[in-house]
MDAnalysis code that builds the backbone (N, CA, C; Angstrom):
import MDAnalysis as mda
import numpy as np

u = mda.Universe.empty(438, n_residues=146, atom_resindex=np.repeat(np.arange(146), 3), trajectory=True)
u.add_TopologyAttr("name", ["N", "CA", "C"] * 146)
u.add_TopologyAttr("resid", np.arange(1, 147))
u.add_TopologyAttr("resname", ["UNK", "UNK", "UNK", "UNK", "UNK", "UNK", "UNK", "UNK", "UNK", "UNK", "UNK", "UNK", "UNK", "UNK", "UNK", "UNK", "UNK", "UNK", "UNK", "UNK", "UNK", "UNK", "UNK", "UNK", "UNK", "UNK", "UNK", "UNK", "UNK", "UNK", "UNK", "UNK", "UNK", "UNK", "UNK", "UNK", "UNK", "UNK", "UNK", "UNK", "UNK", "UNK", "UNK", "UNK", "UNK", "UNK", "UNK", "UNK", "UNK", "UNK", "UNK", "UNK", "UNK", "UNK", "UNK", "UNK", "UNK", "UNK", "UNK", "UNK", "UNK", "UNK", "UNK", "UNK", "UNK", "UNK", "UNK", "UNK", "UNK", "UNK", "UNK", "UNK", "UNK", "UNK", "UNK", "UNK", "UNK", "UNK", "UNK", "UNK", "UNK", "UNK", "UNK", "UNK", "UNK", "UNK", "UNK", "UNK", "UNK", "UNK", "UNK", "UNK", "UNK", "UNK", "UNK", "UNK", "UNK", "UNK", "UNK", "UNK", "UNK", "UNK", "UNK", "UNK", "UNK", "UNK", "UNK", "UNK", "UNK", "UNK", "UNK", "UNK", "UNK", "UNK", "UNK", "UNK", "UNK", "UNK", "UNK", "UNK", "UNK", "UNK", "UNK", "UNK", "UNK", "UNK", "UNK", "UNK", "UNK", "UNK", "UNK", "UNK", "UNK", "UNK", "UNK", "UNK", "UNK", "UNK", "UNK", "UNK", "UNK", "UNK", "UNK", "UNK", "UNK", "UNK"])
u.atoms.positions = np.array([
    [0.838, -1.196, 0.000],
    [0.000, 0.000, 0.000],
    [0.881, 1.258, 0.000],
    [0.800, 2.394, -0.661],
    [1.477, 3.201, -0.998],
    [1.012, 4.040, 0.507],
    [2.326, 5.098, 0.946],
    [2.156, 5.564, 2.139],
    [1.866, 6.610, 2.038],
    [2.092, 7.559, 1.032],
    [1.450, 8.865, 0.367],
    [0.849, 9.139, -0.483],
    [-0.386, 9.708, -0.178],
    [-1.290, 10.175, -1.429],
    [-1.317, 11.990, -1.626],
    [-0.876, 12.041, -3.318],
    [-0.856, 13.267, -3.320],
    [-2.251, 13.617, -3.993],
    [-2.619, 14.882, -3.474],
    [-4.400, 14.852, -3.862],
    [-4.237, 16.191, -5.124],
    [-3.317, 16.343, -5.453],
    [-3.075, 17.419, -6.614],
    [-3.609, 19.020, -6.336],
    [-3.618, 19.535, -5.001],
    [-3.765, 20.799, -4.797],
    [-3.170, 21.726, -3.728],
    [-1.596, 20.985, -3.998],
    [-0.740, 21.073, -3.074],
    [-0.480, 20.638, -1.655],
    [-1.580, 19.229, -1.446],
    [-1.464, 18.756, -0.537],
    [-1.272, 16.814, -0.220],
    [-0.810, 16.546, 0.706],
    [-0.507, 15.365, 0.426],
    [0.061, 14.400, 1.616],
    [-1.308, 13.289, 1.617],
    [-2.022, 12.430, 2.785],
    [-0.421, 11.679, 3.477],
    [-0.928, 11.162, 4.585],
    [-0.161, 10.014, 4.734],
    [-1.062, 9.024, 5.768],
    [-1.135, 8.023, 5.139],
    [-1.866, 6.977, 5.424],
    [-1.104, 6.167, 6.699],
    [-0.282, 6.387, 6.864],
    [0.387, 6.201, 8.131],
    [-0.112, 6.374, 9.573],
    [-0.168, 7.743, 9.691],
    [0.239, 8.577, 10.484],
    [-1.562, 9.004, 11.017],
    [-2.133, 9.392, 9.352],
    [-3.238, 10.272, 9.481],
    [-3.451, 11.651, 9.374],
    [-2.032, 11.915, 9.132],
    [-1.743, 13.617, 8.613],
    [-1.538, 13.886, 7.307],
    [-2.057, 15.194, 7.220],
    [-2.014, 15.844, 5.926],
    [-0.921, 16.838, 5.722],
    [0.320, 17.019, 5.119],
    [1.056, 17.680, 4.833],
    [1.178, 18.814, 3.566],
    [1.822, 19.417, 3.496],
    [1.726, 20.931, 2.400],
    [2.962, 20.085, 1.935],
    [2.702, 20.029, 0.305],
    [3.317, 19.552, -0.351],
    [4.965, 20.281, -0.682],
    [4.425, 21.364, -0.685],
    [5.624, 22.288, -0.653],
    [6.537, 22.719, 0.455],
    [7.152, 23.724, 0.657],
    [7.745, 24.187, 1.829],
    [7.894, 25.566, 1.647],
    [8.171, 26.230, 2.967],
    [8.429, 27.842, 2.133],
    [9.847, 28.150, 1.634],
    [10.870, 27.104, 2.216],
    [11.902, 27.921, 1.292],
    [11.886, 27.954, -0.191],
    [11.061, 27.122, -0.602],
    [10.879, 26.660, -2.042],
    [10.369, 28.493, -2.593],
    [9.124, 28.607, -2.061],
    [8.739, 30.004, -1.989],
    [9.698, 31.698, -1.319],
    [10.294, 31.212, -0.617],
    [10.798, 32.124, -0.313],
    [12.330, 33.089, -0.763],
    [13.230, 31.160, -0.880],
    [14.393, 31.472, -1.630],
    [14.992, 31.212, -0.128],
    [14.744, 31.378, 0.784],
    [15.266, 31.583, 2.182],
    [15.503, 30.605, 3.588],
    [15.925, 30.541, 4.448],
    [15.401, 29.760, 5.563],
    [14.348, 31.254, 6.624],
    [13.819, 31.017, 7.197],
    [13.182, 31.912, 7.723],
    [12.700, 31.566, 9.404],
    [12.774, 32.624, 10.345],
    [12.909, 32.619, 11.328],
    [11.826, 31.977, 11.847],
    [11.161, 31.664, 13.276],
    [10.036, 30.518, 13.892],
    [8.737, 31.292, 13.830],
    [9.261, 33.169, 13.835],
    [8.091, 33.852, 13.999],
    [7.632, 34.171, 12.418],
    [8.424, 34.174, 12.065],
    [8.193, 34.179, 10.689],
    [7.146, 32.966, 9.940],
    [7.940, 31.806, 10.521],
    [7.398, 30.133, 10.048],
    [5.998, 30.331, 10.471],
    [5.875, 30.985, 11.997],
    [4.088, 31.209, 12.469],
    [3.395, 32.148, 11.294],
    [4.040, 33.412, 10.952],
    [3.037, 34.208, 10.307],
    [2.743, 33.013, 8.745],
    [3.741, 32.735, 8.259],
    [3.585, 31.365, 6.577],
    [2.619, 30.721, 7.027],
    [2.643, 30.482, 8.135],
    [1.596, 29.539, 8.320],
    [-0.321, 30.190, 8.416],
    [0.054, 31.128, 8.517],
    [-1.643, 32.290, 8.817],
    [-1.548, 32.210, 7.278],
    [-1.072, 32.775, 6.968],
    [-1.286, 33.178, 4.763],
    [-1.558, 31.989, 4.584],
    [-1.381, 30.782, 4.777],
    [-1.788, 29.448, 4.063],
    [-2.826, 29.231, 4.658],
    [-3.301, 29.317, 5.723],
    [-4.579, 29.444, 6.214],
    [-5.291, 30.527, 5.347],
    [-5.071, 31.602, 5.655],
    [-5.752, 32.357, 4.914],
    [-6.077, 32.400, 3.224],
    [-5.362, 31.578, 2.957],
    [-5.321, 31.371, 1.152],
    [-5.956, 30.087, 1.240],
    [-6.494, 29.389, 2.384],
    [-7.011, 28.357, 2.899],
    [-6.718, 26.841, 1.661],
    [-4.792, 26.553, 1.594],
    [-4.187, 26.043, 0.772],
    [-5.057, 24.225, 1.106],
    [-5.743, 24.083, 0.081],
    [-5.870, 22.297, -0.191],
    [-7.570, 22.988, 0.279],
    [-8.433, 23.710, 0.201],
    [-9.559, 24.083, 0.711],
    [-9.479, 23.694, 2.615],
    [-8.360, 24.272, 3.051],
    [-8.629, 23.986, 4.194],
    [-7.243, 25.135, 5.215],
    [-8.333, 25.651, 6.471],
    [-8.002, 27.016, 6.964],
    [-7.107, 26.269, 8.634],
    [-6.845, 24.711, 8.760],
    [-5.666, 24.491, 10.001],
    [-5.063, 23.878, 10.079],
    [-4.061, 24.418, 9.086],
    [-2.879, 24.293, 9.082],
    [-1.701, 24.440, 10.492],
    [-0.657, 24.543, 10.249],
    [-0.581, 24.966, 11.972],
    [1.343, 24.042, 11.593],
    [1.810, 24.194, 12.433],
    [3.805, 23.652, 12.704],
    [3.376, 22.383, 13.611],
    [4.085, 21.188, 12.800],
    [4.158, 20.226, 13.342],
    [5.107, 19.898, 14.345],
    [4.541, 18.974, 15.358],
    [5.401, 18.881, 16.418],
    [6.632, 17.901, 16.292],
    [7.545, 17.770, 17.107],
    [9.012, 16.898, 16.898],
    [8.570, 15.584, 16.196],
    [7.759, 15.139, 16.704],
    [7.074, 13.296, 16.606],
    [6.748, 13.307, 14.984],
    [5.854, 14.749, 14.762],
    [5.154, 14.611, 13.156],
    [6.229, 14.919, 12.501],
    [6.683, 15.775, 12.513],
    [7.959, 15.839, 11.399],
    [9.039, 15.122, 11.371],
    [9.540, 14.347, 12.494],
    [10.103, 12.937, 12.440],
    [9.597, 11.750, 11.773],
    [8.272, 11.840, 11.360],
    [7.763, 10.623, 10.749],
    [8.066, 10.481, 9.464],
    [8.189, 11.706, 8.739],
    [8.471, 11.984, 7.931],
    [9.806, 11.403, 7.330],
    [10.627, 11.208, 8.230],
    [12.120, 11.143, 8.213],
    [12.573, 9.254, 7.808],
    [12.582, 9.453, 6.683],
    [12.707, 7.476, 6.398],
    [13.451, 7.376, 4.883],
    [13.552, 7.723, 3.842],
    [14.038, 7.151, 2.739],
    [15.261, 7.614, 3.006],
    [16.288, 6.988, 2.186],
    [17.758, 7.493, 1.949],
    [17.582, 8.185, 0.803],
    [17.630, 9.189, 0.448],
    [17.988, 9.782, -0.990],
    [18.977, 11.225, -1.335],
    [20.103, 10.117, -2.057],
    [20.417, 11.527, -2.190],
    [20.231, 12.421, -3.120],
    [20.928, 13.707, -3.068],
    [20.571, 14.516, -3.627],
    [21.390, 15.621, -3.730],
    [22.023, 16.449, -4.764],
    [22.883, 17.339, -5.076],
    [22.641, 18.569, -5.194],
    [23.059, 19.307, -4.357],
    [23.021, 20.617, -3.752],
    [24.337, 21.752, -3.887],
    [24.712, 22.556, -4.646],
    [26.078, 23.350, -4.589],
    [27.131, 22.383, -4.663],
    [26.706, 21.551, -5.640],
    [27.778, 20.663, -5.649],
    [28.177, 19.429, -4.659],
    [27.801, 19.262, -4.175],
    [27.736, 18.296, -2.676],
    [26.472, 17.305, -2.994],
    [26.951, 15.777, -2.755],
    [25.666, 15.191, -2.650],
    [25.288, 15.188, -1.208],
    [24.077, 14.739, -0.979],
    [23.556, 14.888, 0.046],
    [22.742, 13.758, 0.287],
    [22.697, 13.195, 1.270],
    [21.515, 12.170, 1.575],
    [20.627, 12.619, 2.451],
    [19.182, 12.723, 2.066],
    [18.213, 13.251, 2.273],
    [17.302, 12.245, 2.435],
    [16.817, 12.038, 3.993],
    [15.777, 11.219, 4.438],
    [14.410, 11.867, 4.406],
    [13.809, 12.163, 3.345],
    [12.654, 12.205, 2.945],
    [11.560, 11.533, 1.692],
    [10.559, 11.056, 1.763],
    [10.318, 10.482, 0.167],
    [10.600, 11.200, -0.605],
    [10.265, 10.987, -1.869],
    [10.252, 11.979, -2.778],
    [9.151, 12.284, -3.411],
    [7.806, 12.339, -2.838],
    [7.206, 13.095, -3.126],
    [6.654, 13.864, -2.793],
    [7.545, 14.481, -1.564],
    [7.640, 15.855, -1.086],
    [8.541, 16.406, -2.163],
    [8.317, 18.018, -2.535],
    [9.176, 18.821, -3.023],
    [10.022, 19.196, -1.900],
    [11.381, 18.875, -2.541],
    [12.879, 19.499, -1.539],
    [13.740, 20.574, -2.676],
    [14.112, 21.123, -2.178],
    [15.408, 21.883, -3.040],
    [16.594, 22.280, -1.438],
    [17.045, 23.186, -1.028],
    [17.785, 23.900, -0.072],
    [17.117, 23.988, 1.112],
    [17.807, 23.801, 2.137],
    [17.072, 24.080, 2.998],
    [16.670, 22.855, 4.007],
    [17.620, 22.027, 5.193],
    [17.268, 20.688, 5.437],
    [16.806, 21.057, 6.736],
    [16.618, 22.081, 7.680],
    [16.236, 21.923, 8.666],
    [14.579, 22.617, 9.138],
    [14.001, 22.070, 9.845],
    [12.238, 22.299, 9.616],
    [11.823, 22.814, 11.139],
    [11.481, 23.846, 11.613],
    [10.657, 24.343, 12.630],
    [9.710, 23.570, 12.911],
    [9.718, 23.320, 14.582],
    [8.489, 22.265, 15.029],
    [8.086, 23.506, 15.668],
    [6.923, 23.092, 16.863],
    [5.928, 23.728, 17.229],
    [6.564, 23.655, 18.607],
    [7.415, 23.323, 19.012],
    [7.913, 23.156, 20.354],
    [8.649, 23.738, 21.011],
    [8.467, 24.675, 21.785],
    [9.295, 25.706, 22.175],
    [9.343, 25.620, 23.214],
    [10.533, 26.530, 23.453],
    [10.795, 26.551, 25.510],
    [11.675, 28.133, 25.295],
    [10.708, 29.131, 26.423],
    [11.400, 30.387, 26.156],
    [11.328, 30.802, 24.898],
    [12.304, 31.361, 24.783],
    [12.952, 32.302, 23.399],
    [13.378, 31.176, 22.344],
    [13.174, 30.085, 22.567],
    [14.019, 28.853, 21.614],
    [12.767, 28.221, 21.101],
    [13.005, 27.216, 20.028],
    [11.863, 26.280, 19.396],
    [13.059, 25.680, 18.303],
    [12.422, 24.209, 18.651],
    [13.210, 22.854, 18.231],
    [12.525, 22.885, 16.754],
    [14.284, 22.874, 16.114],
    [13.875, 22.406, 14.451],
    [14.228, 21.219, 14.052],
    [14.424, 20.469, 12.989],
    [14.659, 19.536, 13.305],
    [15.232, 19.319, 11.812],
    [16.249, 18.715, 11.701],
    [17.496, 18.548, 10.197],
    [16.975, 17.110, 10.112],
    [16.947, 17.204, 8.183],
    [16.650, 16.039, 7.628],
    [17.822, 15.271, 6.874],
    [18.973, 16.358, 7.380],
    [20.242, 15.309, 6.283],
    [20.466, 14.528, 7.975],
    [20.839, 14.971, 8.950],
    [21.012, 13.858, 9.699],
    [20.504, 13.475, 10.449],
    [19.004, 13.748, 10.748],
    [17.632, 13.367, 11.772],
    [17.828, 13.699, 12.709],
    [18.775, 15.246, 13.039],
    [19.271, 15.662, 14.461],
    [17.861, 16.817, 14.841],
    [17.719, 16.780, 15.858],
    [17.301, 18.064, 16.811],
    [17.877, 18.927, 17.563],
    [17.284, 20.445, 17.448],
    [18.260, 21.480, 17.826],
    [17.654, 22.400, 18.394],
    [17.869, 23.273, 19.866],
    [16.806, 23.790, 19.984],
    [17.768, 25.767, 19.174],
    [17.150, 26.231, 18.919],
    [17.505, 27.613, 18.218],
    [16.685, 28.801, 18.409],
    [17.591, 29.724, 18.758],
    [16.446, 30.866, 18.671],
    [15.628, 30.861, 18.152],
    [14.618, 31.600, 18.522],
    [12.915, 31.560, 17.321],
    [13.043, 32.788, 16.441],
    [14.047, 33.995, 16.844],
    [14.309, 34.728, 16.175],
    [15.471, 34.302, 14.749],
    [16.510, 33.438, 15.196],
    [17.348, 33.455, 14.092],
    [17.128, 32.233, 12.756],
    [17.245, 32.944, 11.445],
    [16.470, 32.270, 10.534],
    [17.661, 31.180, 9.768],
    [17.295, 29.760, 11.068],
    [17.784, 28.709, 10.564],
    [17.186, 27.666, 10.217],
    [15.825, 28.026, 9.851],
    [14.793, 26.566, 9.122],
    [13.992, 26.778, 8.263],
    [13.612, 25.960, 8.154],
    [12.625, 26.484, 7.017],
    [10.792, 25.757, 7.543],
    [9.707, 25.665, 7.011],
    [8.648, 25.342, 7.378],
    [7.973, 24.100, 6.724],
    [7.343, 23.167, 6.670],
    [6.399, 22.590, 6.110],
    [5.098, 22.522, 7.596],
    [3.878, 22.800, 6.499],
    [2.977, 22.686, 7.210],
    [2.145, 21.590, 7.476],
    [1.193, 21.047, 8.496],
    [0.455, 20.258, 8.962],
    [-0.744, 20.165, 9.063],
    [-1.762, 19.243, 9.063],
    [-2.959, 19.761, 9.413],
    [-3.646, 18.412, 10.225],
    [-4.326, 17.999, 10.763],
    [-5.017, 16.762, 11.182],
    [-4.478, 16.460, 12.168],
    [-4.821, 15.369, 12.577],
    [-4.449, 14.716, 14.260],
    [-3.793, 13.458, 14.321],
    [-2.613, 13.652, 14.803],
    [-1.756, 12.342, 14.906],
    [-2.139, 11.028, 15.469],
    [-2.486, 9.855, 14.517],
    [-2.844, 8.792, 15.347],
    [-1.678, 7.311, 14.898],
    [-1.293, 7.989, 15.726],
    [0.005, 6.479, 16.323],
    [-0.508, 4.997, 16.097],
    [-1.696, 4.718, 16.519],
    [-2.388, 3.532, 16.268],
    [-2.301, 3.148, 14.512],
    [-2.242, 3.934, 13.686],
    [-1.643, 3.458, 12.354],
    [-0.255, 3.104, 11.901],
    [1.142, 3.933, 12.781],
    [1.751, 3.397, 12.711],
    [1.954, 1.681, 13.110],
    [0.894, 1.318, 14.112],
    [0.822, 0.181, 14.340],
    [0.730, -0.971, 13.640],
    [-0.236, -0.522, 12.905],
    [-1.277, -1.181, 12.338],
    [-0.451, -1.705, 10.817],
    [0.551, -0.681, 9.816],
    [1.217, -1.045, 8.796],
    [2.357, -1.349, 9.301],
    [3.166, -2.007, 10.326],
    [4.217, -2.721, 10.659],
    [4.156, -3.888, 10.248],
])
């Protein structure tokens, strides 16, 4: 059974998990990595442009954007290959580390997909980039396709 379904309006299932992901990311859009407060406001405009007909969206937490984290692929970047643990049918270009929703203080944990590390980083300084979330995590599916 295939683990992602892309529904062709920039959004795209995972039968896993039970979450719906933004097919894209903003550095793709932006050109940039961009700061956590920043990653919050990307995330209101996609609400508000209510991306896939749907307005809650919202930053996934450490667990959801770790799930994510499974193929080997690499991939060539400024010359450098890279191995990149994501499927591929997420859009990637630049840009390997992803803002979760998890913060403590002035900091919020992003989380790098070339080596599945976690980091906690200012929320001000722009070292990640975003993909968005929407739906409710149910673990009981990871169960269930083992």
């Amino acid at each position: 059974m295939e683990r992602f379904t892309e529904h062709g309006n920039g959004t795209i299932s995972d039968v896993r998990t039970g979450l719906m992901w933004q097919e894209s990311y903003a550095y793709v859009e932006t050109g940039n990595n961009i700061s956590w407060y920043d990653a919050e406001e990307y995330i209101g405009k996609l609400n508000r442009g209510k991306l896939g007909g749907y307005d809650d969206w919202r930053l996934p937490g450490r667990l959801e954007i770790q799930s994510l984290y499974e193929i080997a692929k690499p991939f060539e970047s400024r010359g450098k290959t890279f191995i990149l643990h994501i499927d591929p049918v997420f859009e990637f270009g630049y840009g390997s580390c992803f803002w979760t929703s998890k913060t403590r203080l002035s900091a919020a944990l992003g989380f790098e997909f070339d080596i599945g590390d976690i980091h906690w980083y200012p929320k001000g300084s722009t070292k990640a980039t975003v993909r968005a979330v929407r739906g409710d995590w149910q673990p009981r599916l990871l169960i269930n396709h083992h």
